[in-house]
PLY file of the C-alpha trace (Angstrom):
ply
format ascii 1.0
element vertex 85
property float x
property float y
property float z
element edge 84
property int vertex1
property int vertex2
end_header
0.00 0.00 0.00
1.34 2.89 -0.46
1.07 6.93 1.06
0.73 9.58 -0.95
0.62 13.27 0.67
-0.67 15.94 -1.41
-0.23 19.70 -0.40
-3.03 21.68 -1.11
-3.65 25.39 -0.45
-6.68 26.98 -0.33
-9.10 24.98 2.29
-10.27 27.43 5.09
-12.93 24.76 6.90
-13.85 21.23 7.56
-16.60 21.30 4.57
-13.68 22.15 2.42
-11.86 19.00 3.82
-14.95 16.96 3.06
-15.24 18.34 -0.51
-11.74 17.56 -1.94
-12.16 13.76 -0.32
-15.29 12.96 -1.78
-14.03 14.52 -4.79
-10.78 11.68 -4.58
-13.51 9.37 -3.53
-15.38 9.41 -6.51
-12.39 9.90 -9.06
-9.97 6.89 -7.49
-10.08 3.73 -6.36
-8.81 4.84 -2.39
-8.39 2.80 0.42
-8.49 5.61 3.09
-8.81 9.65 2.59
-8.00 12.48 4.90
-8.00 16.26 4.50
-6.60 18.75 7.09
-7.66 22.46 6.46
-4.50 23.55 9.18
-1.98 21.20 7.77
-3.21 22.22 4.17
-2.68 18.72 3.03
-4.25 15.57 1.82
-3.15 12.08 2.71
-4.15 9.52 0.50
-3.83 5.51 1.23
-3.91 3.69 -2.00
-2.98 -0.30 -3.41
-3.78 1.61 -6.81
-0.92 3.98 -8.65
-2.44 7.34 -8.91
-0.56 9.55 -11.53
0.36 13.01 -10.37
-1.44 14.64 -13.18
-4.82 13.14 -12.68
-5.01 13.97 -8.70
-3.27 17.72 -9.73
-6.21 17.89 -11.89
-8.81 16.28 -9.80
-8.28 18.78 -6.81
-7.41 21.85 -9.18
-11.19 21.88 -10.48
-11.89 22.45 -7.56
-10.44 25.54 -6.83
-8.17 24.62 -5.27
-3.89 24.98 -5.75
-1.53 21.92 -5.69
2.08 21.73 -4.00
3.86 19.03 -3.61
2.79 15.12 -3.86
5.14 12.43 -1.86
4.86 9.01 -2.09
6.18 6.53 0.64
4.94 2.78 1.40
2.81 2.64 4.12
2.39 0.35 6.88
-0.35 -0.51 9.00
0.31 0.81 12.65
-1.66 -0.32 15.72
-1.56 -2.32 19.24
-1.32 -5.91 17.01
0.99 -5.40 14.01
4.64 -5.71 16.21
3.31 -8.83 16.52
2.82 -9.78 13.22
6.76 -9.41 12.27
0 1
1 2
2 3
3 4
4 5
5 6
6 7
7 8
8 9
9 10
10 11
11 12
12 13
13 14
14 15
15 16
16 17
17 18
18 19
19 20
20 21
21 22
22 23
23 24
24 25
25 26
26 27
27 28
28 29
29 30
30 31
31 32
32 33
33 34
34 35
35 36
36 37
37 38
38 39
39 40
40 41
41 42
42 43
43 44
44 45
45 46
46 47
47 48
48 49
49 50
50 51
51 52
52 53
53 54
54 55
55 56
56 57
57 58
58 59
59 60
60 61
61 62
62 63
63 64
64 65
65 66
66 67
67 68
68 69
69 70
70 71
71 72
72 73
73 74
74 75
75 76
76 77
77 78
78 79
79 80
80 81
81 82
82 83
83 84
C-alpha cells in the first residue's frame, strides 16, 4: 500500500476537507482519505498507482492549488501489528 501526501492550499474549513475527499472518492479507487484544512494537506492511502497529473487535476477543479505530492509505502500501525513481524 502505499502513502501519498498531497499539499493543497486553499481549504479554510472542515466542509472544504470533506469536498476535496469525496471529490478523490469518486475519481480513485482509495483505500483511506484524509484532508486537514490547518496542515493544508491531503493524505491519500492507495494499493492503486495514482498519476500526479490526474489527482493535480482532480483537486485543481476544484479551486483549489496543488504543492507538492510524496509518495512513501505505508504500513499498518496499531496495538497488534509488532506482533505480526
Amino acid at each position: 500500500m502505499t502513502q501519498i501526501t498531497v499539499q493543497v492550499e486553499g481549504m479554510k474549513c472542515p466542509m472544504c476537507e470533506a469536498h476535496v475527499n469525496d471529490a478523490i472518492r469518486d475519481r480513485f479507487a482509495v483505500e483511506k482519505v484524509t484532508s486537514s484544512h490547518k496542515k493544508n494537506e491531503t493524505i491519500i492511502l492507495t494499493e492503486i498507482p495514482i498519476e500526479d497529473e490526474s489527482l493535480r487535476a482532480t483537486i485543481t477543479a476544484m479551486g483549489y492549488q496543488v504543492g507538492s505530492i510524496t509518495r512513501e509505502p505505508y504500513e499498518k500501525k496499531g496495538f497488534f501489528s509488532r506482533f505480526s513481524k
